[in-house]
MARKEFI-733714 format. One record per residue (C-alpha): residue in three letters; x negated, y, z. Coordinates in steps of 0.001 Angstrom, whole numbers. Each point is the difference from the previous one (the first is absolute). Layout:
% residues N
["ALA",[X,Y,Z]]
...
% end
This chain:
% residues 409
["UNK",[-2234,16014,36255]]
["UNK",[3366,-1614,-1179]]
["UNK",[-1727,-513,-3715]]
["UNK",[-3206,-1393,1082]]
["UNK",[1834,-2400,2775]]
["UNK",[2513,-1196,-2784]]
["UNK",[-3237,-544,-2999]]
["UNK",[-1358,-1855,2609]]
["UNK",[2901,-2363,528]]
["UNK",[467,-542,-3473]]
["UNK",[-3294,-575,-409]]
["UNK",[-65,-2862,2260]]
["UNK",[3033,-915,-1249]]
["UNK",[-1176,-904,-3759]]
["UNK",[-3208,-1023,1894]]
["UNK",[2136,-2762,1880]]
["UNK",[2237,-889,-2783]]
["UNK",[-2923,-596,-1937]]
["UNK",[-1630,-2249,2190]]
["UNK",[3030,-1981,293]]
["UNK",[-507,-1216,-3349]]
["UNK",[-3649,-586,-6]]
["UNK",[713,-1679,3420]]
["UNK",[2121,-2656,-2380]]
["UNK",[-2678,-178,-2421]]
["UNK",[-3161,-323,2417]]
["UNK",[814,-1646,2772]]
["UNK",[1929,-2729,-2118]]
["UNK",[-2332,-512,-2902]]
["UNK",[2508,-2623,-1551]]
["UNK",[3016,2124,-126]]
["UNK",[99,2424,-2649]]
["UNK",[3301,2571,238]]
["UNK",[2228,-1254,-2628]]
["UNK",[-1730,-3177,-1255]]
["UNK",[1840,-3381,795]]
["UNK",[-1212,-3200,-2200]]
["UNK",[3236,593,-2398]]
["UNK",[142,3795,435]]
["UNK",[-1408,3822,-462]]
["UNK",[1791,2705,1590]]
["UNK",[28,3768,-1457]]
["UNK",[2029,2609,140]]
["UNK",[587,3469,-567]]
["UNK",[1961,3256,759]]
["UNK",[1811,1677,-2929]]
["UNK",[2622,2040,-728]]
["UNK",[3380,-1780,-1219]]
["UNK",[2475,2408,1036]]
["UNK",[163,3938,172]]
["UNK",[-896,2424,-2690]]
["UNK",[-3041,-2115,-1089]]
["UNK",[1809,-3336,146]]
["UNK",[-272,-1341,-3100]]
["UNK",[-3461,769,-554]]
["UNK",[-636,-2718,3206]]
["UNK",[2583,-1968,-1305]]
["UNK",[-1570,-793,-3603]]
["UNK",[-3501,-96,1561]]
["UNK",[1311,-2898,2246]]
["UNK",[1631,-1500,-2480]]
["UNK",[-3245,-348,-1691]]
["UNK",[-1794,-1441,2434]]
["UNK",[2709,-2720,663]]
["UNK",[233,-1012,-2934]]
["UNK",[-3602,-1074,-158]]
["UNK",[-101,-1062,3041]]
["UNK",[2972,-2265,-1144]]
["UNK",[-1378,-1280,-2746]]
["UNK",[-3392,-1009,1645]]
["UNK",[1975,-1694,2989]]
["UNK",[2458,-2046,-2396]]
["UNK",[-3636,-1404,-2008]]
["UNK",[-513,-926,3285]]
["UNK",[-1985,2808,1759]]
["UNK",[-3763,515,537]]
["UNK",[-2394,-2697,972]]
["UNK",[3649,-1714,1746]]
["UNK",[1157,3308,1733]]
["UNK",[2871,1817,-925]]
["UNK",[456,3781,145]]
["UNK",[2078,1280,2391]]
["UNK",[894,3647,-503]]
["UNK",[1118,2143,3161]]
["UNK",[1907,3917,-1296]]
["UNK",[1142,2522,2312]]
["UNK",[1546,2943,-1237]]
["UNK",[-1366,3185,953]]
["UNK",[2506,2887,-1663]]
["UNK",[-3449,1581,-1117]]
["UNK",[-362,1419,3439]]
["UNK",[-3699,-161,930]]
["UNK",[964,-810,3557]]
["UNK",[2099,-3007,-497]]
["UNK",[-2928,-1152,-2541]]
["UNK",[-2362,424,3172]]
["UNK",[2332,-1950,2239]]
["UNK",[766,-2932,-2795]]
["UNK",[-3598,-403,-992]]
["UNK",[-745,-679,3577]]
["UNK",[2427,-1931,656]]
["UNK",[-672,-2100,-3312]]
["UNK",[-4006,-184,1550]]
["UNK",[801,-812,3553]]
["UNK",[3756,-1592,-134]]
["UNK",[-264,-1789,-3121]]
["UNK",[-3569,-508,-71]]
["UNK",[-228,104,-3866]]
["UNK",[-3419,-983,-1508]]
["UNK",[480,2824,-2227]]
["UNK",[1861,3210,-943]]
["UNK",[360,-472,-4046]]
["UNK",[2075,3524,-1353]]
["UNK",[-1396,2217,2861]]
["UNK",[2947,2812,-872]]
["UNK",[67,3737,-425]]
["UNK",[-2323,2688,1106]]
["UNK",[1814,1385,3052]]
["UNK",[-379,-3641,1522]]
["UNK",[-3229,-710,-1529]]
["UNK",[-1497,2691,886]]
["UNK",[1402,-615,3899]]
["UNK",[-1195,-3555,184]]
["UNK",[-3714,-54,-1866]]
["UNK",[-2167,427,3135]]
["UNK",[2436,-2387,1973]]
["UNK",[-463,-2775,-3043]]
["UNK",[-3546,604,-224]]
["UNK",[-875,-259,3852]]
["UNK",[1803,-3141,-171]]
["UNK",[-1935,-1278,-3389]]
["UNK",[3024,-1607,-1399]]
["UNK",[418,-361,-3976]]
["UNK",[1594,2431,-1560]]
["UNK",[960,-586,-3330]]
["UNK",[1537,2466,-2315]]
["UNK",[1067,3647,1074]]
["UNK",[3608,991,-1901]]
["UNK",[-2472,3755,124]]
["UNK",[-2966,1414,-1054]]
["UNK",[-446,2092,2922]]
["UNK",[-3496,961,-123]]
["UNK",[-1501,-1084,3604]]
["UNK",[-27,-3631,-1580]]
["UNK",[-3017,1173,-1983]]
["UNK",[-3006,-1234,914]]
["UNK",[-2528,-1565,-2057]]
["UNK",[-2293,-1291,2658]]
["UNK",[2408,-1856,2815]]
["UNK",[-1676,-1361,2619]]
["UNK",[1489,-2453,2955]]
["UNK",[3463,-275,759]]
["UNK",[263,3189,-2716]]
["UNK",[-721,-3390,-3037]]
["UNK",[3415,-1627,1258]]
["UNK",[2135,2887,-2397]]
["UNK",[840,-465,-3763]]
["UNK",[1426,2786,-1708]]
["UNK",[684,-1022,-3699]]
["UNK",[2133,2878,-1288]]
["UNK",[-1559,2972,-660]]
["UNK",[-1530,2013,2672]]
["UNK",[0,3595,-578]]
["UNK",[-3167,459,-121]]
["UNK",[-969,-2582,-2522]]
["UNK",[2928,1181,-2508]]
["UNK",[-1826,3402,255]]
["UNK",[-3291,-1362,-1245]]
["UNK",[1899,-1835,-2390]]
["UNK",[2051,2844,-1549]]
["UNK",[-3326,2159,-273]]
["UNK",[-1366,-2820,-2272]]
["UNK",[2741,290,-2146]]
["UNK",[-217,3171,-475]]
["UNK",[-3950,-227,-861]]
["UNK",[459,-2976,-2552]]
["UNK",[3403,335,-1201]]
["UNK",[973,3499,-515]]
["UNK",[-3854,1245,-831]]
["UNK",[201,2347,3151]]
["UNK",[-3110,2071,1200]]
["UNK",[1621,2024,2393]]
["UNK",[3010,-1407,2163]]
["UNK",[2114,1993,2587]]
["UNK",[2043,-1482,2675]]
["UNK",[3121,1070,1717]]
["UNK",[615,-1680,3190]]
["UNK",[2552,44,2805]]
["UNK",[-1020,460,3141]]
["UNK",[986,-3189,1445]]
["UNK",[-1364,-3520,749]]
["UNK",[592,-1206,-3562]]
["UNK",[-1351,3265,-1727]]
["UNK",[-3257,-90,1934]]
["UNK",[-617,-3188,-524]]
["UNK",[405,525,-3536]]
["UNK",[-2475,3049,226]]
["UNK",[-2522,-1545,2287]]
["UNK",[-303,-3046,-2234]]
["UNK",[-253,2086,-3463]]
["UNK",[-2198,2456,1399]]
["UNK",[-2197,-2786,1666]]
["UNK",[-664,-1707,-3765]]
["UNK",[-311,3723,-1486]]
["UNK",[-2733,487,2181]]
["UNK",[-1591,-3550,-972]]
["UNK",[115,1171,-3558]]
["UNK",[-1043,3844,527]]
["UNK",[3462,1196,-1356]]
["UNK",[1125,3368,1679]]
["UNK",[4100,-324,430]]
["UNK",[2138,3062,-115]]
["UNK",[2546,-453,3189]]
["UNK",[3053,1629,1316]]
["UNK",[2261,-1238,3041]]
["UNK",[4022,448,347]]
["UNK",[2102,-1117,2468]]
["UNK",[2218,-3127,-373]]
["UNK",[2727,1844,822]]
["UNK",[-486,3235,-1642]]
["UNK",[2826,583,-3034]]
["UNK",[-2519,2403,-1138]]
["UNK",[-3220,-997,-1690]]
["UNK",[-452,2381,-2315]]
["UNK",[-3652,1671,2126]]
["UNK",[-1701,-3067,-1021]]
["UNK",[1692,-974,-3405]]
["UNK",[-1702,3009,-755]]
["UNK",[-3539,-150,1203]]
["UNK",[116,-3327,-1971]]
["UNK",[381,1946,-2914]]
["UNK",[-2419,2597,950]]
["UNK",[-2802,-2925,750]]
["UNK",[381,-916,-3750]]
["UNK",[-56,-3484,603]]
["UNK",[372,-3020,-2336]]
["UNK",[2011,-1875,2390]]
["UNK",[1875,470,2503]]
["UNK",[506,-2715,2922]]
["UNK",[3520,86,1569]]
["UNK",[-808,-1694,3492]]
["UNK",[3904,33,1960]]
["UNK",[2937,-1936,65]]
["UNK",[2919,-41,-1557]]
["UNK",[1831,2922,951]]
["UNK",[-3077,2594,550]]
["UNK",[-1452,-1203,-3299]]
["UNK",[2906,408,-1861]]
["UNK",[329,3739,1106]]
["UNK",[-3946,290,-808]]
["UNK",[479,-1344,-4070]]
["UNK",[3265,2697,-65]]
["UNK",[-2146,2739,1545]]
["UNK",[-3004,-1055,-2949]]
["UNK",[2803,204,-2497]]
["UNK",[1507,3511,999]]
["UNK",[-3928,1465,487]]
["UNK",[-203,-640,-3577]]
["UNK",[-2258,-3184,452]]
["UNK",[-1348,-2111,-2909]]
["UNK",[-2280,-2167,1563]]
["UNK",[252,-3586,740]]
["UNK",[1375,-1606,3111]]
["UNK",[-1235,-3715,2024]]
["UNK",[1741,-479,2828]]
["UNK",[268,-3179,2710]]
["UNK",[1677,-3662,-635]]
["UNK",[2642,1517,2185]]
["UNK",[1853,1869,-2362]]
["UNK",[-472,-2627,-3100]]
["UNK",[3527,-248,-434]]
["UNK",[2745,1094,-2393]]
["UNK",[2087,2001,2880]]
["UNK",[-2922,1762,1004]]
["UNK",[-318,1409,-3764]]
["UNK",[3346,1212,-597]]
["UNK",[113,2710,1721]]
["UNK",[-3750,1374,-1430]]
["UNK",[947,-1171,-3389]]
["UNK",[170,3587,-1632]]
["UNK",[-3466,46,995]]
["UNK",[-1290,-2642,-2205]]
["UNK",[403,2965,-2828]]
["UNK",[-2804,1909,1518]]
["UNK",[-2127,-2678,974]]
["UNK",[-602,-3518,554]]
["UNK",[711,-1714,2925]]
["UNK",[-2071,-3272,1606]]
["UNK",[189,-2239,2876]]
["UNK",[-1667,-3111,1199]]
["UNK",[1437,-3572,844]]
["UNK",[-1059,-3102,1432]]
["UNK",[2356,-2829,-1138]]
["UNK",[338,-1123,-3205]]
["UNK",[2873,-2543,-942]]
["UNK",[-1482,73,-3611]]
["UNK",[-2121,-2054,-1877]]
["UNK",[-2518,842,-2604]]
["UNK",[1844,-402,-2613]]
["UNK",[2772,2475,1349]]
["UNK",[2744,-3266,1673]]
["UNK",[1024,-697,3192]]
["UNK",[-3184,-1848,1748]]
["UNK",[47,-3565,1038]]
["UNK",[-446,1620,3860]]
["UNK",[3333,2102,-798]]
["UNK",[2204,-2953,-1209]]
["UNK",[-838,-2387,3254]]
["UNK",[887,3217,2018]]
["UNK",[3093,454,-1246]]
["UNK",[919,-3565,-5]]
["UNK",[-385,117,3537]]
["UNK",[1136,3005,1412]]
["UNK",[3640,1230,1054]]
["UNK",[1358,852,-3470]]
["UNK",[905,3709,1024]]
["UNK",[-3815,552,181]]
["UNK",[-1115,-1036,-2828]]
["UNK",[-1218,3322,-1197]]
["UNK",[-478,1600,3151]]
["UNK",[-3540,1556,785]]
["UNK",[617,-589,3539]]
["UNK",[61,-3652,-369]]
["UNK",[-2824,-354,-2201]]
["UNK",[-2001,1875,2770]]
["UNK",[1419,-2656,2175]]
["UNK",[-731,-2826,-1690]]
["UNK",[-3875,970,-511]]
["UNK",[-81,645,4330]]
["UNK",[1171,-3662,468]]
["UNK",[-2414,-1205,-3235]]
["UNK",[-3218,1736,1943]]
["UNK",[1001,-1534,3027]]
["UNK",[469,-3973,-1751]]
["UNK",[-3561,614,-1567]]
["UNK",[-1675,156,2791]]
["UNK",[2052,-3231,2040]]
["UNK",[-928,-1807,-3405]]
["UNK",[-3926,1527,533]]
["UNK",[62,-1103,3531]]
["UNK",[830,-3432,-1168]]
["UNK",[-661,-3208,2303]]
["UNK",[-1865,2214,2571]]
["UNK",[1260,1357,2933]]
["UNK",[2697,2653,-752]]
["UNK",[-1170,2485,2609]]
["UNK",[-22,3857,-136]]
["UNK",[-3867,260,-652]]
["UNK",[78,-3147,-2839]]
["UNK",[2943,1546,-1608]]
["UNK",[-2058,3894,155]]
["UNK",[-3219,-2198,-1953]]
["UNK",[2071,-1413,-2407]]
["UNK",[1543,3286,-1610]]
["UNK",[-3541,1216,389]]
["UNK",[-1106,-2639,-2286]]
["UNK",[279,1490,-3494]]
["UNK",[2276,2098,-1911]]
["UNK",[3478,-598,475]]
["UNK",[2030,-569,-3197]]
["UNK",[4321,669,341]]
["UNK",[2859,358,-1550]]
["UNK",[844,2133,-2898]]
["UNK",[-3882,537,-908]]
["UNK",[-1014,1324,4101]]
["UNK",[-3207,-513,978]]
["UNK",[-1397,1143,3406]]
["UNK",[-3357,-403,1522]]
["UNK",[-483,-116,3715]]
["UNK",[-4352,-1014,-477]]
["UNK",[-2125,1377,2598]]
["UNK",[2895,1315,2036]]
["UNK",[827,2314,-3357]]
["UNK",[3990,739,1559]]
["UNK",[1314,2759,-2781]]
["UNK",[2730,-1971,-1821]]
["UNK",[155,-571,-3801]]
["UNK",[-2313,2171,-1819]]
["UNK",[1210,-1174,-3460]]
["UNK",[3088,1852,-1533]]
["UNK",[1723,548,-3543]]
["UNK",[278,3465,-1900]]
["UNK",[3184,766,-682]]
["UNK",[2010,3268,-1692]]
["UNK",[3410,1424,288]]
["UNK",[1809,367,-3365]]
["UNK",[3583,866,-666]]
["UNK",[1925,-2930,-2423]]
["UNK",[2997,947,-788]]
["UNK",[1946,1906,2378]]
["UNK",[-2078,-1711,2970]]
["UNK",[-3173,33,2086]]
["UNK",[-2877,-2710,104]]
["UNK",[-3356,-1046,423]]
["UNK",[-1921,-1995,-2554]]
["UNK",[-3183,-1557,767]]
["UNK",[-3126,1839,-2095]]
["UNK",[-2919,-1907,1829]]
["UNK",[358,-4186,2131]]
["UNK",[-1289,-393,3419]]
["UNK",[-3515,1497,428]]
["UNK",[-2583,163,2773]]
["UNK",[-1417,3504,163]]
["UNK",[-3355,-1608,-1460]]
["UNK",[2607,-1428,-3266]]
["UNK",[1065,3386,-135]]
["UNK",[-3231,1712,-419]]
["UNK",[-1562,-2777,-2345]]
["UNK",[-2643,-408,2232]]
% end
């Protein structure tokens, strides 16, 4: 009786706070939350502190530095930018607490870097009850999926990633890049890893392709069970869907089964430090991953989109991935002020705008939010891990694709 007393009070409790805000909105038609003549609020929540403080802290730094820049050329259609942080230690309740107070305190027009999937995952049903633009999630947690939003669900833009998505993505690889005609999949048995699975198995099933699947825990320092019906599957590829940690114990346990087959895993672990310790692996077979940011050009140099970036950003995040990511959540958010234009900068102009037409960013992103399409970037790079030297790296094999690039089609 306790549990259904208290879901009721928090039900009417979200219910309220919610109306709140559409009270603002509806019953004063002329006063938008966060819009004076001269200014746009936003805001988010985001680690700066704590074990994952510097993740938040180069992902802000990002996004103030573009929001600097823009503000100092004199803003958007005469409004400056004004950007509201609260740190939330990572801890999905203080990210609950500071997004609410950032909706209903601060009345921000917009959360822009929507952080971490503890909080994110906390605050979705909240953000979309309320209908409030969302812009950029520092996650790819895979309830932001949804190809066909409706309502208040049109007011979120997720521009990394979603899980999902990089799972369709990394099966396309491995059908036009590495010549594969049967693919396995090794998952963990977490958000991340089904969303991964769910959104590989989903375009398998588009293409008639039977995948070969086994399941481990994230936590498990023993992954041998399914290293091995891998093997036993005899498949041409093998898709790595985990994080850092598990999916560095699931290339080892490949390795030590006596594995020779090739290896794609997520955008998550396309870095140097995430290779080093799986490097003796690269013997027995190749290794893969995807990415979504390229500070390249064609012809192999820093890109024109790279050099204004680091021009304007703190200098100790220059090279930090963190900031790039920032950078591109406070670019997606500037497109669509500059789409809204002259009109009326109001949640449901602002939701048209980015609806528009593709939406072309920084360091060669493009995301498309058309009829209510809400699954982030489906474009990424192909990249492989190679040892020069004494050290670990990726190298890019393939630019930014769409799946349909990929495939030729």
């Amino acid at each position: 009786m306790k549990k259904l007393v208290l879901a009721v009070v928090l039900f009417m409790a979200v219910f309220t706070l919610s109306a709140c805000v559409e009270d603002i909105v509806e019953e004063q038609p002329d006063v938008v939350p966060g819009v004076t003549d001269t200014t746009v609020k936003v805001g988010n929540a985001a680690a700066t502190s704590g074990p994952y403080g510097s993740i938040g802290l180069g992902f802000n730094a990002g996004i103030e530095a573009y929001f600097d820049m823009v503000n100092e050329d004199g803003g958007v259609n005469g409004r400056e930018i004004e950007f509201v942080h609260y740190d939330d230690e990572f801890d999905p309740a203080k990210g609950d607490t500071y997004t609410k107070t950032l909706v209903e305190d601060d009345e921000v027009f917009a959360l822009v870097g929507h952080f971490g999937t503890g909080t994110v995952a906390m605050t979705l049903d909240y953000l979309t009850e309320i209908g409030i633009p969302t812009v950029y999630y520092a996650t790819g947690y895979s309830a932001l999926y949804n190809p066909d939003a409706e309502g208040t669900e049109r007011a979120s833009f997720p521009v990394q990633p979603v899980y999902n998505t990089e799972g369709e993505v990394m099966l396309a690889r491995a059908i036009s890049d590495l010549s594969a005609e049967s693919v396995g999949i090794i998952y963990t048995t977490d958000d991340a890893g089904y969303g991964w699975l769910n959104g590989a198995q989903s375009y398998a099933t588009q293409i008639g392709l039977s995948m070969a699947t086994a399941s481990v825990a994230a936590t498990s320092d023993d992954m041998s069970t399914a290293a091995q019906q891998m093997i036993a599957a005899d498949v041409d590829v093998i898709i790595v869907a985990a994080n850092q940690a598990p999916a560095t114990t699931i290339v080892l346990a490949l390795e030590a089964a006596g594995s020779d087959i090739p290896v794609i895993t997520s955008y998550v672990n396309a870095a140097g430090t995430w290779i080093t310790p799986v490097m003796s692996a690269l013997s027995s077979f190749d290794i893969y991953a995807s990415a979504w940011i390229d500070i390249f050009d064609s012809e192999g140099a820093l890109s024109a989109d790279y050099n204004l970036y680091a021009a304007e950003v703190d200098p100790a995040y220059v090279n930090n991935a963190f900031a790039f990511a920032g950078w591109i959540a406070a670019a997606t958010f500037v497109e669509g002020l500059e789409r809204v234009g002259t009109d009326d900068l109001t949640w449901d102009n602002f939701i048209d705008a980015m609806e528009e037409n593709p939406v072309p960013l920084p360091f060669d992103v493009t995301v498309d939010y058309a009829d209510g399409k809400r699954v982030g970037t489906e474009s990424m790079a192909f990249l492989q891990a190679a040892v020069v030297g004494e050290a670990a790296a990726f190298t890019t094999l393939q630019p930014i694709q769409s799946i349909t690039e990929i495939l030729g089609e």
